[in-house]
N, C-alpha and C positions, 0 to 999 in steps of 0.2 A: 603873521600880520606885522608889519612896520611901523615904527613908531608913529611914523610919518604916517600912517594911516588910522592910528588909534586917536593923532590929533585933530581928524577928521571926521572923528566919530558924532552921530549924529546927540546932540544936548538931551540930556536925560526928560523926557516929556511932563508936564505937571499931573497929565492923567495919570502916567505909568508911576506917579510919584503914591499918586489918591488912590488907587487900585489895590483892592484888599488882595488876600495871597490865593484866594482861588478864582481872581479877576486875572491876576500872575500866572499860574500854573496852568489856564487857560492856555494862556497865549504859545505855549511847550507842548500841546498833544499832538499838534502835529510833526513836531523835529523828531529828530533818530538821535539826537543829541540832549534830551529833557531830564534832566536833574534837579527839576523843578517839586513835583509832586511825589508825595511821600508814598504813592500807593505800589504794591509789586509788580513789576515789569523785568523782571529778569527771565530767562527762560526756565520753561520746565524741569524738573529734572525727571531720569528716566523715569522712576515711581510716578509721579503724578502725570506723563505722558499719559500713563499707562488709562490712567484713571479718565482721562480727555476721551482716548481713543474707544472707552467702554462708554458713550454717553447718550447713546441709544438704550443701555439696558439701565443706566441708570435716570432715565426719561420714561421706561417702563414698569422701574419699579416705586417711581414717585407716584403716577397714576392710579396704581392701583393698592397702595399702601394709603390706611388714614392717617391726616394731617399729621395728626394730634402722637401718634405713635413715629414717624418722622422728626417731629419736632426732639422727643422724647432723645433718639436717638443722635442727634444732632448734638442738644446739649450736651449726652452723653459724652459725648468724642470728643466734642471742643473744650469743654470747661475738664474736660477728665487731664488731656495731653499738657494744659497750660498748668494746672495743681491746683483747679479750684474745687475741688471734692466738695466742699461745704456748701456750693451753690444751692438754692431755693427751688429744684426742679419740678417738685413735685404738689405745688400746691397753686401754680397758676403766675406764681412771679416773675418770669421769666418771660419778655415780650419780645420776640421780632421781627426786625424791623429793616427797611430796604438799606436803610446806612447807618452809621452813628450819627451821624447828622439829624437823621428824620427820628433818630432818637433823642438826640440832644435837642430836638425842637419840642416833641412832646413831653420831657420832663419840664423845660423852662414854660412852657404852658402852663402845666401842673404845678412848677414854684410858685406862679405868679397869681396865683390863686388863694395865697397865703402869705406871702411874703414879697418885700416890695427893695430889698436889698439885701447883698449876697457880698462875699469873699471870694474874690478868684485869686487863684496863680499867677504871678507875672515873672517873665512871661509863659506866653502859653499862644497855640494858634489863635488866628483873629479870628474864625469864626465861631469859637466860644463865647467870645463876649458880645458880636455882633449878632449871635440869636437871643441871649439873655438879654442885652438890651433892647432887641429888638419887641422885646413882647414886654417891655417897659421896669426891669429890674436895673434897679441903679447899681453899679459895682464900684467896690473898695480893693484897691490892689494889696492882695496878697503874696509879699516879695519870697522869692524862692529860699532864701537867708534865712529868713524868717520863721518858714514855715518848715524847714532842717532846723532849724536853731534850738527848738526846745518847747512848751508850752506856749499855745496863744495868749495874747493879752485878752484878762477878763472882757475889757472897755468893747477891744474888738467882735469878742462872739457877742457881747449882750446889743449889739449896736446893729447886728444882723440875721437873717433868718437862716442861710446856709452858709457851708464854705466847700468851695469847688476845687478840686485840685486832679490836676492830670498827672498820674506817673505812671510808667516812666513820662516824663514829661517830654513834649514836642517844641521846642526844637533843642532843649540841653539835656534830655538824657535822664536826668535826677530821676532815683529813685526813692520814692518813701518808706523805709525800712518796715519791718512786721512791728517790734515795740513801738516803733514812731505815731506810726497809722493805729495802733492799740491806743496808744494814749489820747492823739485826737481825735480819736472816737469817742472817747471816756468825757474827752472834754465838750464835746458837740452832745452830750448827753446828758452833763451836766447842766448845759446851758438851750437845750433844749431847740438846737441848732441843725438841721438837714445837713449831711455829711454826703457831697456828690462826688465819686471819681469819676473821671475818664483815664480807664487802662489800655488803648489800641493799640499802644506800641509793647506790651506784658512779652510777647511770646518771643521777643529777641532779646532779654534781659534774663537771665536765670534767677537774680538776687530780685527781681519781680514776681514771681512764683507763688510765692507761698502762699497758702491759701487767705485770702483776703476774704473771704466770706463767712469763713469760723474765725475770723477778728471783728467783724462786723456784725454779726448774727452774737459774738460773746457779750459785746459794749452795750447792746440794751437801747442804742440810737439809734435814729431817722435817719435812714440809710439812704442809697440812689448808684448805682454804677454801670455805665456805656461801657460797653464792650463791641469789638469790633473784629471782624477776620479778614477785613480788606488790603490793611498792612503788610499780611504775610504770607498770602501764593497769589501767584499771578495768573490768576481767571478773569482777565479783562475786565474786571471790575462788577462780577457775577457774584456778591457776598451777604452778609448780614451784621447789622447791628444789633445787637441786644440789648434792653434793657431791662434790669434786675431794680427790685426794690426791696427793701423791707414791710413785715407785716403790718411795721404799726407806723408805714410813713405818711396817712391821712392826706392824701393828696388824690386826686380826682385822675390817676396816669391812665386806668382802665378805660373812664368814657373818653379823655381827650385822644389816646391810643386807636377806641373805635371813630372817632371821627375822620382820623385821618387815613388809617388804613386796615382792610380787612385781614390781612396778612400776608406774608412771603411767598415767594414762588416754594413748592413742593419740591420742584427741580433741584433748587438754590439750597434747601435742605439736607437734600441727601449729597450733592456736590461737595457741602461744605464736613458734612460726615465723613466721607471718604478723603477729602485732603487731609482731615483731621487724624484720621485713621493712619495713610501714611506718614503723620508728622511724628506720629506713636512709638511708630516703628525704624526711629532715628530719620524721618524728615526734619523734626524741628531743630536738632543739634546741628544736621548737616547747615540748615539756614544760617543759625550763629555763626556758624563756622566760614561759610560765605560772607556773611557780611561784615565779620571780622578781616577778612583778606580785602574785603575791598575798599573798608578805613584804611588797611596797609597802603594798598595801592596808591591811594587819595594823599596821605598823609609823605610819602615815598617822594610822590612826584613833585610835591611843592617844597620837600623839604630846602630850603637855604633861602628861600627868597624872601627879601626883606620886607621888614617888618610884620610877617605875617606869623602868626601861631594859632593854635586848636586850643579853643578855651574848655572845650569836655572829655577830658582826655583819658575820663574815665569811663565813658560812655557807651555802652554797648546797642543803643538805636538804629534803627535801619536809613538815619539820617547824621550830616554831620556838620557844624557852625565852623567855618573860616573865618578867623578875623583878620580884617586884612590892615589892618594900620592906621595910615593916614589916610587910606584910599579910601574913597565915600562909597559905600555897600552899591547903590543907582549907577554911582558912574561905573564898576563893574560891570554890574548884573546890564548897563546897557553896552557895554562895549563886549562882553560875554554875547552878547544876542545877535550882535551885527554880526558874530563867527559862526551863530548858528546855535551856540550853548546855551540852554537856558539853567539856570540855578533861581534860586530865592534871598531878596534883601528881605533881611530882619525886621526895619521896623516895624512891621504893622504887627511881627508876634508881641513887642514891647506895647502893649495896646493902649496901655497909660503913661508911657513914655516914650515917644515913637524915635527921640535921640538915642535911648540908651543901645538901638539896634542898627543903628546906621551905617558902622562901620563894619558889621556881619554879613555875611551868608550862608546860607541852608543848601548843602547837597545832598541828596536823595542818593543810598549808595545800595538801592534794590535795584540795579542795574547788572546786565551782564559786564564781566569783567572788560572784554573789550572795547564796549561804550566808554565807560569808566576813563579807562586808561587812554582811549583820546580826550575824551573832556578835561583828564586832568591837564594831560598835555598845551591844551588850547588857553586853560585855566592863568596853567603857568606863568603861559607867553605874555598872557594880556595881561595880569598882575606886575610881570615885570616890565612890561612899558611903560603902566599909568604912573 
């Protein structure tokens, strides 16, 4: 593209400015070029070919297998391969659910039942705050600095009913270490505080692993954690959300749970048993390992152009933040889309400060390497024009 032609790029629109990020990632499901959406689209690998091409017998054996022993084995597989052995399987805690979304709607249902202000992560995707606010919980941003830093301020747990934190978190990576998360558990315990993660991006982090369920089943607090398997094989968006609670989290998750749905496909069950199965048996290292090479790639192809750097450069998520400089995140991500590319401007993950992400972008790097490595290239070109 010519520069001469980037200065003819069409003015970034006020809509595409107000468009939250799955308004965004929308508008990329249909390009062959989408590095928009965080969800897996890379190809299979031969193992879980494998597993596609059986999906007549495992359509057979959902049918005639009950739920309840499906479920069983499901959990089994997934919460086994990622390290969460301590998980609540066996006493009903364990709900789900079509997305983490339709999870994340029925716990914020359930907070809001009890409490009327919450602690989030910032940042963090905008659809977490946009369903807690939505069901009418006012949030307090809780800055990523912060909440690495060391003990919460008293002022702030006593001021709220939960504190929500994603890690690894979307879209910078941060992980909250085992003693970390032991302590703010300690301290949500003390203060008598609902402690909610969202883990969906766990399974590409190793230093995410560790069991987070014997730290949170040890702390003696009001627990809550979305879990998700859509981030990490590509079943065209065939997965589940979970959602885990504590015994003593007094929140109504059970009836809002059956209002909204009876439960999962049986299909979707054993599907997600057997990716888990092969991730067991070194699918999941193979994925890191993927998606470590195609940070390389990403990070390779823009290397020298100005003023741009990688702010997470510790990060080992299936996604990746470019900052590009002076350059305004919109006028990219729109001059990126006239060539067909789609990526994600930041603001809207800065959800209480939609400056602090204006100059970012979110690449999705659960692409096949060849995508990749045109996008970056395209990436490049138009970064060094603007």
């Amino acid at each position: 593209m010519s520069a001469v032609h980037i200065a003819q790029t069409k003015p970034v629109a006020s809509k595409d400015v107000e468009a939250n990020l799955t308004q965004l990632e929308y508008l990329a499901l249909n390009s062959s070029m989408n590095l928009a959406d965080g969800h897996a689209r890379q190809f299979l690998t031969p193992g879980q070919a494998v597993i596609i091409d059986d999906l007549a017998n495992i359509f057979r054996e959902s049918e005639t297998t009950p739920v309840e022993e499906l479920e069983i084995r499901a959990h089994q597989a997934f919460f086994g391969v990622l390290g969460q052995h301590s998980y609540p399987g066996a006493d009903g805690r364990v709900l789900a659910c079509y997305s983490s979304s339709v999870a994340m709607e029925i716990l914020s249902r359930s907070l809001v039942t009890k409490i009327d202000r919450m602690a989030l992560v910032h940042p963090t995707f905008d659809n977490i705050p946009d369903i807690l606010r939505g069901v009418g919980i006012t949030l307090t941003p809780l800055e990523e600095d912060v909440l690495h830093g060391g003990d919460l301020d008293a002022r702030l747990l006593d001021s709220v009913g939960a504190v929500f934190v994603t890690t690894p978190n979307n879209p910078t990576g941060r992980v909250v270490p085992e003693e970390r998360l032991r302590r703010l558990a300690e301290q949500c315990r003390e203060h008598d505080v609902v402690l909610c993660l969202d883990t969906s991006f766990r399974g590409f982090d190793i230093s995410a692993q560790y069991d987070h369920y014997a730290v949170l089943e040890g702390s003696g607090c009001r627990w809550a954690v979305v879990e998700d398997t859509g981030k990490l094989w590509p079943t065209l968006d065939l997965k589940i959300g979970w959602l885990v609670t504590s015994a003593n989290l007094g929140l109504p998750v059970g009836k809002i749970y059956s209002d909204i749905l009876l439960g999962v496909s049986p299909m979707i069950l054993t599907l997600v048993r057997r990716f888990a199965e092969d991730a067991a048996d070194g699918g999941l290292a193979d994925l890191q390992k993927f998606i470590q090479h195609n940070r390389t790639v990403l990070r390779t192809a823009l290397d020298g152009v100005p003023g741009i750097h990688f702010p997470d450069l510790h990060s080992r998520g299936s996604v990746e933040r470019i900052h590009t400089g002076t350059r305004s995140s919109m006028e990219v991500w729109s001059a990126l889309r006239d060539r067909g590319v789609y990526a994600l401007p930041c603001h809207k993950f800065h959800w209480a400060d939609p400056a602090g992400g204006d100059s970012t972008l979110r690449i999705a790097l659960a692409r096949s390497t060849e995508s990749l490595t045109e996008c970056a290239r395209i990436i490049r070109e138009v970064l060094l024009e603007l």
